[in-house]
KOLGU-4560 file (N, C-alpha, C; in nm, 3 decimals, padded with zeros to 5 digits):
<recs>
<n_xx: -04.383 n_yy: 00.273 n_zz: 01.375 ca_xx: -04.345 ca_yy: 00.395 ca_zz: 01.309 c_xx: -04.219 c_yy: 00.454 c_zz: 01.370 mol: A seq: 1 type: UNK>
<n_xx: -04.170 n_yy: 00.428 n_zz: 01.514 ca_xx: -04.076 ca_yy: 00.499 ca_zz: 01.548 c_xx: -03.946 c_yy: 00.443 c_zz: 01.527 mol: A seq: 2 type: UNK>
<n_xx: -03.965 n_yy: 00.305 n_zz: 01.491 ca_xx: -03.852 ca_yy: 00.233 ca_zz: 01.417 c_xx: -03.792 c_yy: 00.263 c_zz: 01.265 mol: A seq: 3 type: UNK>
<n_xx: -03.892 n_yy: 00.278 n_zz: 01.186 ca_xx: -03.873 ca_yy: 00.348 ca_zz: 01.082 c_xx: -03.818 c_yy: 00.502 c_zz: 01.119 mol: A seq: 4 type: UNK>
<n_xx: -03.849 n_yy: 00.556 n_zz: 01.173 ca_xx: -03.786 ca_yy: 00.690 ca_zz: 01.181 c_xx: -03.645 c_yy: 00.671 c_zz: 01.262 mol: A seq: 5 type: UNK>
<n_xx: -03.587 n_yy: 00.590 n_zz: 01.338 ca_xx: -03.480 ca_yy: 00.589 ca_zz: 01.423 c_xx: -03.397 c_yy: 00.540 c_zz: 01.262 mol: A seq: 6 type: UNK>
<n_xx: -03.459 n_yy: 00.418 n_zz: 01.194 ca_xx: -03.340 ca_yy: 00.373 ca_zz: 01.093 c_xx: -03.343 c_yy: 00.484 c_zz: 00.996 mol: A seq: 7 type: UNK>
<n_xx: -03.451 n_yy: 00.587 n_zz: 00.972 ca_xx: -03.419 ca_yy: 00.680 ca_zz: 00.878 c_xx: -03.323 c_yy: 00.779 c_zz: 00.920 mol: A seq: 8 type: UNK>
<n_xx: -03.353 n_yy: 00.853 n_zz: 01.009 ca_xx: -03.273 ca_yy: 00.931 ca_zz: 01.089 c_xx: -03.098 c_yy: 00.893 c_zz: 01.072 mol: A seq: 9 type: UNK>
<n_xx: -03.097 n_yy: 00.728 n_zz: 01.165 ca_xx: -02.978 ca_yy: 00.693 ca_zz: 01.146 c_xx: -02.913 c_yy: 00.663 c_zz: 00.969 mol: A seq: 10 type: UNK>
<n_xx: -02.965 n_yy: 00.638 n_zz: 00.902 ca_xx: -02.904 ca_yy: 00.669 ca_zz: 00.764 c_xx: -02.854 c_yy: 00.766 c_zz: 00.747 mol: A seq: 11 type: UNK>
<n_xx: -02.954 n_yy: 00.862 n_zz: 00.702 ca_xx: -02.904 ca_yy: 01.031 ca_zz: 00.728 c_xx: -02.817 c_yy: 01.082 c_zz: 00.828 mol: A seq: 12 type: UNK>
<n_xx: -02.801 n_yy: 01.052 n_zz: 00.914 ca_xx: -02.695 ca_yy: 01.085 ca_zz: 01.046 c_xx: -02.548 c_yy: 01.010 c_zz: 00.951 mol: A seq: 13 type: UNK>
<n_xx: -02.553 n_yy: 00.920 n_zz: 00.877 ca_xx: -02.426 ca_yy: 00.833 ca_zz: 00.874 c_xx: -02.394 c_yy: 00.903 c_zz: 00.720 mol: A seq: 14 type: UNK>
<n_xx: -02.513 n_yy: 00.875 n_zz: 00.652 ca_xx: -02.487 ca_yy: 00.989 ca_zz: 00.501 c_xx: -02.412 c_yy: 01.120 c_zz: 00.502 mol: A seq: 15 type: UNK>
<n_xx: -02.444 n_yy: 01.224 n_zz: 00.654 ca_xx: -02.424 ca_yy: 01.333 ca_zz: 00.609 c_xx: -02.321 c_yy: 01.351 c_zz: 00.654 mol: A seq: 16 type: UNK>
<n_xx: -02.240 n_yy: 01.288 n_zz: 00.766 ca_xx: -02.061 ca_yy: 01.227 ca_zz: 00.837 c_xx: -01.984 c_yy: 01.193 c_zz: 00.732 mol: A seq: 17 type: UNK>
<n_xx: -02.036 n_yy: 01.105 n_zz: 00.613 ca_xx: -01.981 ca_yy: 01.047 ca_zz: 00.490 c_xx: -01.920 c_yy: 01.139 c_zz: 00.388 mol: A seq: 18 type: UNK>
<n_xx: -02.047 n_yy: 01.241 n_zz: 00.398 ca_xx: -02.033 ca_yy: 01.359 ca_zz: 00.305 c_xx: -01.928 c_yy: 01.462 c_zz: 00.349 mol: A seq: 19 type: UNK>
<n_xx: -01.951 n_yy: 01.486 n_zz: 00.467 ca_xx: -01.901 ca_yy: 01.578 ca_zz: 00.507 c_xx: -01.715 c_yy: 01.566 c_zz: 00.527 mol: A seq: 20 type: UNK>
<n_xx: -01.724 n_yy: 01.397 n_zz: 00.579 ca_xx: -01.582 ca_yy: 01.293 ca_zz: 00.513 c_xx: -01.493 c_yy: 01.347 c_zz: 00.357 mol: A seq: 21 type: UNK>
<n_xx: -01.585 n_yy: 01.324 n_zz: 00.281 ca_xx: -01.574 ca_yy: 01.341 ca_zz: 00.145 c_xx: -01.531 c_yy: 01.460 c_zz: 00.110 mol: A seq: 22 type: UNK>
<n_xx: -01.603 n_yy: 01.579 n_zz: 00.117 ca_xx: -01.568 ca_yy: 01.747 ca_zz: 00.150 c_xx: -01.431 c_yy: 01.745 c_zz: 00.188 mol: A seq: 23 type: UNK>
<n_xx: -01.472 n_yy: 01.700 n_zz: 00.313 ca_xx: -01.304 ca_yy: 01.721 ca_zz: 00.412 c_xx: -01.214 c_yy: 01.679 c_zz: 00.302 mol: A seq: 24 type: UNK>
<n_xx: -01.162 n_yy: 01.547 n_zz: 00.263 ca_xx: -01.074 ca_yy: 01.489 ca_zz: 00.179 c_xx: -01.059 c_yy: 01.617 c_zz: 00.064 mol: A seq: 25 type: UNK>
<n_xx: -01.186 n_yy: 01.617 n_zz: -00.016 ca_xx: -01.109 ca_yy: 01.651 ca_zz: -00.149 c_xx: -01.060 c_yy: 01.797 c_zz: -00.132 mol: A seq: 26 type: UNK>
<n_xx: -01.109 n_yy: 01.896 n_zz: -00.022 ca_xx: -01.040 ca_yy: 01.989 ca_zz: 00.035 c_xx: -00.853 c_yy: 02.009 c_zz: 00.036 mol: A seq: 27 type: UNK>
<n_xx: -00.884 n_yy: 01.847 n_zz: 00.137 ca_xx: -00.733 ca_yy: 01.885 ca_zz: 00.171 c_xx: -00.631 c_yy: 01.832 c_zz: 00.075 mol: A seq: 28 type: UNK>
<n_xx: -00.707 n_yy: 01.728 n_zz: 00.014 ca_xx: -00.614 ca_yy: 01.663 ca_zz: -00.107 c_xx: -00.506 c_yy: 01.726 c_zz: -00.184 mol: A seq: 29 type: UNK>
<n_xx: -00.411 n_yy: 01.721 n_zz: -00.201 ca_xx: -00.326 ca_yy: 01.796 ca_zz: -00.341 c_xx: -00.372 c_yy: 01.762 c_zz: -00.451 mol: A seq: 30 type: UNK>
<n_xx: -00.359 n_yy: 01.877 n_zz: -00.479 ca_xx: -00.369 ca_yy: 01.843 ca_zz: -00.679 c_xx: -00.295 c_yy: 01.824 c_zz: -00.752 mol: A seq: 31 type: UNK>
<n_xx: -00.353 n_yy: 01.787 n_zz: -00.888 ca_xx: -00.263 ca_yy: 01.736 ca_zz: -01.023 c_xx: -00.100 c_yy: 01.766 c_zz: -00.980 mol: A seq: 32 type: UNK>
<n_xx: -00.096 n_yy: 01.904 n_zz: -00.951 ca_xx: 00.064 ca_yy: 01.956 ca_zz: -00.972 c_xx: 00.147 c_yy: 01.893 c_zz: -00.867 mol: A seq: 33 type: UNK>
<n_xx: 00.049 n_yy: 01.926 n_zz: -00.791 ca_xx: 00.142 ca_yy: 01.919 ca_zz: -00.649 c_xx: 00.181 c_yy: 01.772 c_zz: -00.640 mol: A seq: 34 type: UNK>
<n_xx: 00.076 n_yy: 01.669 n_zz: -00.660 ca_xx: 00.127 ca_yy: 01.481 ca_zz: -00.626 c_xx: 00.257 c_yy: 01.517 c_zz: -00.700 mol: A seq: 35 type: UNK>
<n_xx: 00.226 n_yy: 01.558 n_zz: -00.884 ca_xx: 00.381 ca_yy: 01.539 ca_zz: -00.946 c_xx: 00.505 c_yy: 01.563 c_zz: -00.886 mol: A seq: 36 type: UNK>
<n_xx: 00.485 n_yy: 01.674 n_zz: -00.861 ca_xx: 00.586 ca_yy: 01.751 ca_zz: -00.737 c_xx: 00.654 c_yy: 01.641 c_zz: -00.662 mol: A seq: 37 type: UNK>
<n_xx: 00.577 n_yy: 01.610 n_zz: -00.568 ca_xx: 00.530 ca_yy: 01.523 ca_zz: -00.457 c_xx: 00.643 c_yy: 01.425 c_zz: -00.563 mol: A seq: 38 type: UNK>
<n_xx: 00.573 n_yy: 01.393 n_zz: -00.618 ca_xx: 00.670 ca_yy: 01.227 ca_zz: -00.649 c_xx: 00.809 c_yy: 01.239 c_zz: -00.726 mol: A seq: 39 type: UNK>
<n_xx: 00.793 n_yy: 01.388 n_zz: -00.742 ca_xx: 00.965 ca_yy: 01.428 ca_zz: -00.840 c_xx: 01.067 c_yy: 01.421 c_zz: -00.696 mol: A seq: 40 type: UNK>
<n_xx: 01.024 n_yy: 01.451 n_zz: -00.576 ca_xx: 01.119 ca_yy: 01.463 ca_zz: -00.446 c_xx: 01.108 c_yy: 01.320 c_zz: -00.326 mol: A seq: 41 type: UNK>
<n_xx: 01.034 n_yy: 01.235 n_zz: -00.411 ca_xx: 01.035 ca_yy: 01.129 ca_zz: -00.301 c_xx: 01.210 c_yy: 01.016 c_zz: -00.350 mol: A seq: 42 type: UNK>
<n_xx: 01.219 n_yy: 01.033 n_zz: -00.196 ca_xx: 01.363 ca_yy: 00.975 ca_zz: -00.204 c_xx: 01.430 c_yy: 00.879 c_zz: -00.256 mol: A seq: 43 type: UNK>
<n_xx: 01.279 n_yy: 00.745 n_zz: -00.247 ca_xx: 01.322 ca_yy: 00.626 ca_zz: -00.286 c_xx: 01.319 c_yy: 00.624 c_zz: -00.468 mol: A seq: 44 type: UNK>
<n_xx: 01.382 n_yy: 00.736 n_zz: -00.533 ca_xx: 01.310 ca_yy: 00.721 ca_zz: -00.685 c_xx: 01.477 c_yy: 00.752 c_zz: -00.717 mol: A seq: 45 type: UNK>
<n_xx: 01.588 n_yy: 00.774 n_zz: -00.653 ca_xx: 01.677 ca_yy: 00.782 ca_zz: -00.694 c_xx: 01.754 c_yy: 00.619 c_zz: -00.786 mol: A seq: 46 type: UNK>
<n_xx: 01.843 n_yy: 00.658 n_zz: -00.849 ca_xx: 01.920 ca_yy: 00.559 ca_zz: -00.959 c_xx: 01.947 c_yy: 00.437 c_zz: -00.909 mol: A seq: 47 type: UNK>
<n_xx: 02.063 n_yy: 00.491 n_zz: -00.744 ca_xx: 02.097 ca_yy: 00.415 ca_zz: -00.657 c_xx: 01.986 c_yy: 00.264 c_zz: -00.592 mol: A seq: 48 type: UNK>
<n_xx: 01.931 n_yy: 00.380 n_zz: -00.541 ca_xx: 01.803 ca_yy: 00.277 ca_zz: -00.464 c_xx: 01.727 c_yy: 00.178 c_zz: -00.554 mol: A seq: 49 type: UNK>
<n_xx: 01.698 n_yy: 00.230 n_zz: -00.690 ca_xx: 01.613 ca_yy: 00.105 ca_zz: -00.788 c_xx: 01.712 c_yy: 00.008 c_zz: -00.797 mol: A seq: 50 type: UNK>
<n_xx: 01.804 n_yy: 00.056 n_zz: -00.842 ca_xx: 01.959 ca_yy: -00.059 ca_zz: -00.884 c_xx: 01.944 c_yy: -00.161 c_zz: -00.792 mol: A seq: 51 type: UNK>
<n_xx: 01.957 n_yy: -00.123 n_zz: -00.618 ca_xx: 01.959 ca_yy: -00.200 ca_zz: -00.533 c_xx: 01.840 c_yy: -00.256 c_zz: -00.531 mol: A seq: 52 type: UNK>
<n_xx: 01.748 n_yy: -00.203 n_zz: -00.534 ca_xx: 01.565 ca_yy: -00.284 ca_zz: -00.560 c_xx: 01.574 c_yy: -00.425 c_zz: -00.643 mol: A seq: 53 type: UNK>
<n_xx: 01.657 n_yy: -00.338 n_zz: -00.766 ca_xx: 01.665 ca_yy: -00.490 ca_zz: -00.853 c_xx: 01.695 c_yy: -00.614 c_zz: -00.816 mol: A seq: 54 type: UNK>
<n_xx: 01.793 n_yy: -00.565 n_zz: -00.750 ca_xx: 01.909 ca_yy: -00.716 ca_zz: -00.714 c_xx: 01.900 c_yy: -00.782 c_zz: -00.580 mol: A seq: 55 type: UNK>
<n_xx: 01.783 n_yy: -00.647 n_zz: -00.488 ca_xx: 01.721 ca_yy: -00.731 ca_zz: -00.365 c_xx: 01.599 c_yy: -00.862 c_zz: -00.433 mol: A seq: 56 type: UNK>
<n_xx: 01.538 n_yy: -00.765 n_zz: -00.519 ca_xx: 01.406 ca_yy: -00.848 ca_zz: -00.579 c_xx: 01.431 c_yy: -00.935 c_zz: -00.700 mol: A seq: 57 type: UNK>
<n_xx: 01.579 n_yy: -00.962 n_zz: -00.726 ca_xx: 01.637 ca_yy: -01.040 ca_zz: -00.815 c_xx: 01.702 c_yy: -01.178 c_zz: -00.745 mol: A seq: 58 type: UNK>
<n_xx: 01.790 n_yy: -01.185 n_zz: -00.616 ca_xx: 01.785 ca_yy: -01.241 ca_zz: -00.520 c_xx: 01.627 c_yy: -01.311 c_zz: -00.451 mol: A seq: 59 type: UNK>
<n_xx: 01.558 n_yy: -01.275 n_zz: -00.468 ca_xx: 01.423 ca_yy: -01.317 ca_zz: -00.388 c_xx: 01.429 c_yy: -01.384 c_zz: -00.480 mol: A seq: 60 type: UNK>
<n_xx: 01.392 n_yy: -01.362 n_zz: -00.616 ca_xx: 01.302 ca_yy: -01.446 ca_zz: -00.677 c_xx: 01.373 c_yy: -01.616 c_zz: -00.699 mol: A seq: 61 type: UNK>
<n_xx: 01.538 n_yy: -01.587 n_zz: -00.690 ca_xx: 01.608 ca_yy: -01.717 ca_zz: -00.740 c_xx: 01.579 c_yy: -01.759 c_zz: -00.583 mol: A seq: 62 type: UNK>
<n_xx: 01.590 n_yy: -01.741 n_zz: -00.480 ca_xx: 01.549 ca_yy: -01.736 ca_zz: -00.355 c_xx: 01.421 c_yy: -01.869 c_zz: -00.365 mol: A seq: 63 type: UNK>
<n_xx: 01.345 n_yy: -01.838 n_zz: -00.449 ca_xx: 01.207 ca_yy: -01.862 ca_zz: -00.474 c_xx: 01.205 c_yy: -02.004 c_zz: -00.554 mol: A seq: 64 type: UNK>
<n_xx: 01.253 n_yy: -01.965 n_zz: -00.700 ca_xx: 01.282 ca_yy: -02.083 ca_zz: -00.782 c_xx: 01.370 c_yy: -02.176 c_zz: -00.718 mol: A seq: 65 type: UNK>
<n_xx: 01.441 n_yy: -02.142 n_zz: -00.633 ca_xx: 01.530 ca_yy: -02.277 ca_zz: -00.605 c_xx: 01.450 c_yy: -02.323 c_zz: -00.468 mol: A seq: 66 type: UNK>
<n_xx: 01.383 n_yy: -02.243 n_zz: -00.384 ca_xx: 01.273 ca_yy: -02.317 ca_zz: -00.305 c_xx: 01.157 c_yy: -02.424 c_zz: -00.329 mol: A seq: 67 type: UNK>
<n_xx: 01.106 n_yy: -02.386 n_zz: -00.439 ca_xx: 00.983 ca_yy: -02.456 ca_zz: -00.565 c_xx: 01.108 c_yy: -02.558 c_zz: -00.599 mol: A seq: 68 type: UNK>
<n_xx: 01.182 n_yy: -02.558 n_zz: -00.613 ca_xx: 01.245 ca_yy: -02.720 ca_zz: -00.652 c_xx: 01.293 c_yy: -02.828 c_zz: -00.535 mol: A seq: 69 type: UNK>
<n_xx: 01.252 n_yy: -02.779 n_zz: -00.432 ca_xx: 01.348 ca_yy: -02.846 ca_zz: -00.330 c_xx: 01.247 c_yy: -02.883 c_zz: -00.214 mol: A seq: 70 type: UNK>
<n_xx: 01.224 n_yy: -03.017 n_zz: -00.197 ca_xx: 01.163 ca_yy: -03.017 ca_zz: -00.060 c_xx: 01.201 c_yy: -02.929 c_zz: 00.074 mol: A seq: 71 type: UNK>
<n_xx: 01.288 n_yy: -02.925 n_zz: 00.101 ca_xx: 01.339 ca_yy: -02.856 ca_zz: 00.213 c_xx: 01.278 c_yy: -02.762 c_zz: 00.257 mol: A seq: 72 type: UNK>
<n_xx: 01.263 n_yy: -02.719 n_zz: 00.411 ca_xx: 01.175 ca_yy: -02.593 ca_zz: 00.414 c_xx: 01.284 c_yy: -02.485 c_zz: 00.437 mol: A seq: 73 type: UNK>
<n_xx: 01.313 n_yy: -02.431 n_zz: 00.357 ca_xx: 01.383 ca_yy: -02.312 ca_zz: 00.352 c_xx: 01.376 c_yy: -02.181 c_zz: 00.437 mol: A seq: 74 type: UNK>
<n_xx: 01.208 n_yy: -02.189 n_zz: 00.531 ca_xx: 01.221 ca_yy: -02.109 ca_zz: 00.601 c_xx: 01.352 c_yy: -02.115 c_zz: 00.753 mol: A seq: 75 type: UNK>
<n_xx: 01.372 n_yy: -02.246 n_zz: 00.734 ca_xx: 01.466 ca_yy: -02.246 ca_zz: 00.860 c_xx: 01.633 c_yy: -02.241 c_zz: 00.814 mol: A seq: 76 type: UNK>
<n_xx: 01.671 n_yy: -02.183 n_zz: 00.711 ca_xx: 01.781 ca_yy: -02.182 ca_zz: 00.661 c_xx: 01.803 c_yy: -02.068 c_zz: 00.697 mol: A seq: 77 type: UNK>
<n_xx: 01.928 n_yy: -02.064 n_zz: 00.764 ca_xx: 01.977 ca_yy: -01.917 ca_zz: 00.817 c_xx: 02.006 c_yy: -01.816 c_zz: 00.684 mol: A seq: 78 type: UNK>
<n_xx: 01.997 n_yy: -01.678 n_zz: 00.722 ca_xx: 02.002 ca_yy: -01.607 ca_zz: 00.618 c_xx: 02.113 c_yy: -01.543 c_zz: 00.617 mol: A seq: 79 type: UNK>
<n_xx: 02.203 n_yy: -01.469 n_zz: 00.546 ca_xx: 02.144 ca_yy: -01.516 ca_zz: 00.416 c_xx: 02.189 c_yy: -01.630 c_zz: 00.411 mol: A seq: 80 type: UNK>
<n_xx: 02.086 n_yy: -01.649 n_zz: 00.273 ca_xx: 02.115 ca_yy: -01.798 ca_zz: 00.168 c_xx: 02.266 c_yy: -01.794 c_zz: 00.083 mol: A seq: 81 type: UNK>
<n_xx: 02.327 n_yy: -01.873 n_zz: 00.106 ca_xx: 02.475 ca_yy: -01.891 ca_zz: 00.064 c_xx: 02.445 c_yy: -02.015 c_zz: -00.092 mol: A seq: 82 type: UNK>
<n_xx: 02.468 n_yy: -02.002 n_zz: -00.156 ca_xx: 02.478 ca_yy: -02.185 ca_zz: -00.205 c_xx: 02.637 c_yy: -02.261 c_zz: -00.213 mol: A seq: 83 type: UNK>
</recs>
């Protein structure tokens, strides 16, 4: 019987940390307005920076396709990749 009560106990001990977890969070969380907010001033969302996103992650991918064709291990090719 005192095993059963140590694993009940300990459930409830871990349930009510969980809960009380949970509380905490949605407390401190921002809301609806504020994330928008939040994501109208995050830096990386400017014109500049996607442009460059593109053509980093446009570079990778030919990066990629011309790796998939080529035995070679490309990880030891100094960077950058020139052709």
């Amino acid at each position: 019987m005192e095993a059963a009560y140590r694993v009940a106990k300990g459930i409830l001990f871990v349930a009510g940390f969980t809960g009380a977890g949970l509380v905490l969070w949605a407390v401190v969380a921002p809301d609806e307005a504020r994330r928008k907010e939040m994501a109208k001033e995050f830096a990386d969302a400017t014109p500049q920076v996607l442009t460059e996103r593109q053509k980093h992650n446009a570079m990778v991918m030919e990066i990629l396709k011309e790796a998939a064709k080529t035995d070679e291990n490309v990880a030891h090719k100094p960077w950058p990749w020139k052709k």
